[in-house]
N, C-alpha and C positions, 0 to 999 in steps of 0.2 A: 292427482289432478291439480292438487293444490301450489303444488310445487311445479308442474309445466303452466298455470296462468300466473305464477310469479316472476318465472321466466319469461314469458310473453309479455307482461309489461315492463320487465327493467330493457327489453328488446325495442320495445317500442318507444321509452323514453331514451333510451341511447340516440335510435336515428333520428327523433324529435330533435337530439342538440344536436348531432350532426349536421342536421338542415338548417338549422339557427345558425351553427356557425359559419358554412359553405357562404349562406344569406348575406351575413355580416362582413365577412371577404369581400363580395360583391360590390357588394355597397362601398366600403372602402375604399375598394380600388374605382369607381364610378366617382364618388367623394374627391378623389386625389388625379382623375383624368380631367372633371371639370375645373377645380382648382388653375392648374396646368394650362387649361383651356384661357380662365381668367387671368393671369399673369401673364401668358402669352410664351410660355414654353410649349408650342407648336411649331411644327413645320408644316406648310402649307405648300402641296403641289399642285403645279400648275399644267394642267392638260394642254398639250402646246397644238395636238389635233395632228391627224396624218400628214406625210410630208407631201410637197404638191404636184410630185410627179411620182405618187404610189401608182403601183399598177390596179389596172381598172379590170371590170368585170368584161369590158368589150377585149382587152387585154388577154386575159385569159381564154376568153371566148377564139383569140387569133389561134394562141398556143395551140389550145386541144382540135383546132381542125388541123393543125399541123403534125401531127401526131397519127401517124398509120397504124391503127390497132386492127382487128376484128370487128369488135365496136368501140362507138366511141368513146373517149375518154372524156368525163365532162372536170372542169378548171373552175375552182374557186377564186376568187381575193381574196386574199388574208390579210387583215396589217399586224406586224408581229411587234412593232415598237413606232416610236417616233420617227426612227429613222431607218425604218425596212418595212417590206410590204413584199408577197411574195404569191404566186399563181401555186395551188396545192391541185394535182390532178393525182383520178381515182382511174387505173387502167387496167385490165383486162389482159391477161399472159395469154400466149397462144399455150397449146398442149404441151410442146417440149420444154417450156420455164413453167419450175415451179419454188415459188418462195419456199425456204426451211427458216426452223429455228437455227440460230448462230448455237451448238448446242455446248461449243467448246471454250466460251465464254465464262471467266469467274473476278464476278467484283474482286474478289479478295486473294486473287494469286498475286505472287509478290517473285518476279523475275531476278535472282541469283544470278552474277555471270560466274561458271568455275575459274580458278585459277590455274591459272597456265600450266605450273608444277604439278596439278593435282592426278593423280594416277583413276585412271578410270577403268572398268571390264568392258568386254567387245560384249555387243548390242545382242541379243538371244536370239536365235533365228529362226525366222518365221516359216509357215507354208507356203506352199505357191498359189498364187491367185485361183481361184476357181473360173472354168473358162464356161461361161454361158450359148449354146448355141446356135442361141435367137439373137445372136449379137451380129448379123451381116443384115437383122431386117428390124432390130430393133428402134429407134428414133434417139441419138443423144439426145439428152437433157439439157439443158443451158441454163447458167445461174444468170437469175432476171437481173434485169440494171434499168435506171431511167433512161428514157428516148434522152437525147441529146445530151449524155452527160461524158463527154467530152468538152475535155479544155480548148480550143481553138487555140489560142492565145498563147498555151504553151508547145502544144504538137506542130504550128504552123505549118499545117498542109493546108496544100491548094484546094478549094473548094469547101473544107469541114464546116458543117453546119454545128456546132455545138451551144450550150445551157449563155456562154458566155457571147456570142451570133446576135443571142436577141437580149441582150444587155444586163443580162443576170449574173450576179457574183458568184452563186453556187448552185448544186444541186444536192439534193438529201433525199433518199428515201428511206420509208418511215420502216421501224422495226415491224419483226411478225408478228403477227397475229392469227388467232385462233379465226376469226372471219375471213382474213385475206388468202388464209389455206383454206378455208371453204369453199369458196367463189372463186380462189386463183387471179388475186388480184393481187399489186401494188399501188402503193402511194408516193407519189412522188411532188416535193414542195423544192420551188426555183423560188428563189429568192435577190428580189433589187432593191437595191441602196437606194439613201436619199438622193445621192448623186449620179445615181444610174438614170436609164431611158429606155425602155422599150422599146423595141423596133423588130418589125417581121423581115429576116433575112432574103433577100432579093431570090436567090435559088429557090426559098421556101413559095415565095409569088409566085415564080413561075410557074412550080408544081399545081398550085392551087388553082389559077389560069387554067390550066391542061385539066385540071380534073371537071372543073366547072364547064368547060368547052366539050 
């Protein structure tokens, strides 16, 4: 007994300095930040505030009636910097899209090209497909993509309505998720520049005309 409350207190006096010295650190570097402060080794940033043609919430609001889902897709504001600001909608896949995991994805693969010389074996060969024969009443599947994420601009077809239509630099949609394979949703954020402009594409009007009528 005598010998576990001896060890109990050199235990205790240990993390006693310990904490005195974590303390002392602290303080320290607190000591040598105000300092710093005093001299005027600071940088001082300046919130310059969103830029003045971010997209708006009534913005957003255009978006998502523009957007044919099931239900509907409701659009945030986001301002992501000083000089981008972007409409983030939460959408609703019909039955045949369904988000997966990217599963074939590795931070840490590191792409080899062989060299030309190099002698290789023929590829091992495989089984034949297994043929399923619900497969004339089955439903393909379709991997989900954002409403208008088409480039306009590069495809230049007649009539495309795409992400860059209504003045947006890009479109993203957000990695999976364990809720978005719940609920069978995507996320999708369009994103405009300081120098971009919002605008509801004339074809899109019309539609929306027609539906309201």
């Amino acid at each position: 007994m005598a010998r576990r409350g001896a060890f109990g207190s050199l235990l205790l006096a240990t993390l006693l300095q310990c904490q005195q010295f974590v303390t002392g650190v602290a303080l320290d570097a607190l000591r040598g930040g105000l300092l710093r402060s005093l001299e005027g080794d600071t940088t001082v940033t300046i919130d310059e505030g969103p830029p003045s043609n971010a997209v708006t919430k009534a913005d957003c609001n255009w978006l998502s009636k523009s957007i044919l889902a099931s239900e509907d897709a409701p659009c945030v504001s986001v301002l992501l910097a000083a000089n981008a600001s972007a409409c983030v909608c939460n959408i609703k896949l019909p039955r045949n899209m369904k988000p997966m995991p990217d599963t074939f994805s590795s931070p840490a693969h590191i792409w080899i090209d062989n060299d030309a010389g190099f002698t290789t074996f023929a590829p091992v060969a495989t089984l034949a497909p297994p043929v399923d024969p619900r497969a004339a009443v089955v439903v393909v599947e379709n991997a989900p993509r954002c409403p208008f994420s088409t480039n306009c601009t590069e495809t230049r077809t007649p009539g495309c309505v795409g992400f860059d239509t209504f003045g947006f630099r890009s479109v993203h949609m957000g990695a999976f998720t364990s809720n978005a394979g719940h609920f069978n949703t995507i996320s999708c954020r369009y994103t405009l520049d300081a120098d971009g402009e919002f605008q509801v594409p004339p074809k899109v009007q019309q539609m929306l005309v027609k539906m309201v009528n």
